[in-house]
C-alpha positions as CSV (number, residue, x, y, z in Angstrom):
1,X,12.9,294.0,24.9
2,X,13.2,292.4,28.4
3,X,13.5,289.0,28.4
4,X,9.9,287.8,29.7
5,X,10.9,285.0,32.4
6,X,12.7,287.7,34.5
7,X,10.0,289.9,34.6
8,X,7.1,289.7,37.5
9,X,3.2,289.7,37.0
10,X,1.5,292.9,38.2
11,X,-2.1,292.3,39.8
12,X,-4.8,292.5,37.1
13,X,-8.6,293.8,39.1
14,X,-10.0,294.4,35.5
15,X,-10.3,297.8,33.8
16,X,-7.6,297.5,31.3
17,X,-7.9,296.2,27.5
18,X,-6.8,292.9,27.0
19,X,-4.1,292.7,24.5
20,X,-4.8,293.2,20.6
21,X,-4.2,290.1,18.4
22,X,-1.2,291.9,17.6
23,X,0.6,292.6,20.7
24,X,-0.3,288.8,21.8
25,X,1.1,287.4,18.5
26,X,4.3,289.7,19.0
27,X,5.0,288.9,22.6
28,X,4.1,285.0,21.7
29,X,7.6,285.2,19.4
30,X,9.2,285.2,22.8
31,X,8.3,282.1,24.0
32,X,9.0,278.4,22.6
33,X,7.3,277.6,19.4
34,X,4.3,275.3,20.6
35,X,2.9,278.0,22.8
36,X,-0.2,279.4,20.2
37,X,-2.5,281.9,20.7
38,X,-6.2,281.4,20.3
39,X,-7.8,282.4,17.1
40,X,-9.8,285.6,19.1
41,X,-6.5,285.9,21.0
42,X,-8.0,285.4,24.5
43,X,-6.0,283.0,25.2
44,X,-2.0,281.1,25.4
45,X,-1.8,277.3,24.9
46,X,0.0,274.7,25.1
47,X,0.5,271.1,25.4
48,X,3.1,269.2,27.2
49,X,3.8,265.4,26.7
50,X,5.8,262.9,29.0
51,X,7.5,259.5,29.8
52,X,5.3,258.8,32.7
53,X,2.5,259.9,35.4
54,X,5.6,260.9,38.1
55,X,6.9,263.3,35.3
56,X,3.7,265.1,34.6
57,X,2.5,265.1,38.1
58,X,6.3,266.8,38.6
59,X,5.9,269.4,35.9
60,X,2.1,270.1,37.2
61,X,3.9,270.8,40.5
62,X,6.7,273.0,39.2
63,X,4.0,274.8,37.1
64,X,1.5,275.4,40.4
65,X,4.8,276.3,42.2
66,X,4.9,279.6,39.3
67,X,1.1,280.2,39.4
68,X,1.8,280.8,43.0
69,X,4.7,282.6,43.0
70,X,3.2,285.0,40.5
71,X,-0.7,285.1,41.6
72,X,-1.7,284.3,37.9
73,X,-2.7,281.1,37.8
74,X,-3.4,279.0,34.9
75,X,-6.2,276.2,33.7
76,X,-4.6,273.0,33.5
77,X,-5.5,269.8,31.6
78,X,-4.1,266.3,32.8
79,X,-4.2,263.2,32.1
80,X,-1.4,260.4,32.5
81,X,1.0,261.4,29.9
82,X,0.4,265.1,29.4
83,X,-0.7,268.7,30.6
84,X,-2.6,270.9,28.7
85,X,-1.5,274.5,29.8
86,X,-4.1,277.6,29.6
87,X,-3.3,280.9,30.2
88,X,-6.2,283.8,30.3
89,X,-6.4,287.2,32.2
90,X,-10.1,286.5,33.0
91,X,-10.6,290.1,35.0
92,X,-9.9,291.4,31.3
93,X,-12.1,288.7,29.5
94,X,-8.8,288.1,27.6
95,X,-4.9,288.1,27.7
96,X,-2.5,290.2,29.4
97,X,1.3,290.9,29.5
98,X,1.2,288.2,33.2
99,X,0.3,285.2,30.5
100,X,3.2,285.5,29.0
101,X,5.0,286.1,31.7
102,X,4.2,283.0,33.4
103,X,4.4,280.9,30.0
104,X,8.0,282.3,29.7
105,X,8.2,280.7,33.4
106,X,7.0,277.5,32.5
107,X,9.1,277.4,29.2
108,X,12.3,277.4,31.8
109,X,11.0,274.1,33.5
């Protein structure tokens, strides 16, 4: 399989199935170990921890940076010392192939 940070999001209007439980659980294997999938498998999450605010507020910018890049743009949590990263296709009401592309993006930072 290609490896998932060198690949590029394709737009999403809706109209496709989300991915079953077990496509997302297979294509999660591919990316570091704290990424999880959400028990109804609509969503990719994970949590990030750091020194400092400068080094979240970094990693928040380096992850917009990708969200832009890509035009799949995740929900982000943040407070002082962490980030909280959400992935979700929500045309599709669930997840697609683009959140874990983006997570394999993000797991490169």
């Amino acid at each position: 399989m290609t490896d998932l940070s060198a690949k590029k999001c394709v737009p999403c209007e809706g109209g496709v199935p989300s991915l079953s439980v077990a496509e997302a659980t297979a294509l999660r294997g591919q990316l570091h170990a704290n990424w999880k999938v959400a028990a109804d498998a609509k969503s990719l999450l994970r949590e990030f921890r750091f020194k400092d605010f400068y080094r979240t507020m970094s990693f928040v910018n380096a992850v917009a940076y990708i969200a832009n890049i890509e035009d799949h743009h995740p929900d982000l949590q943040v407070g002082y010392d962490y980030c909280n990263v959400t992935f979700a296709t929500h045309s599709i009401g669930g997840l697609s192939q683009n959140d874990f592309i983006c997570a394999a993006k993000v797991d490169l930072l």
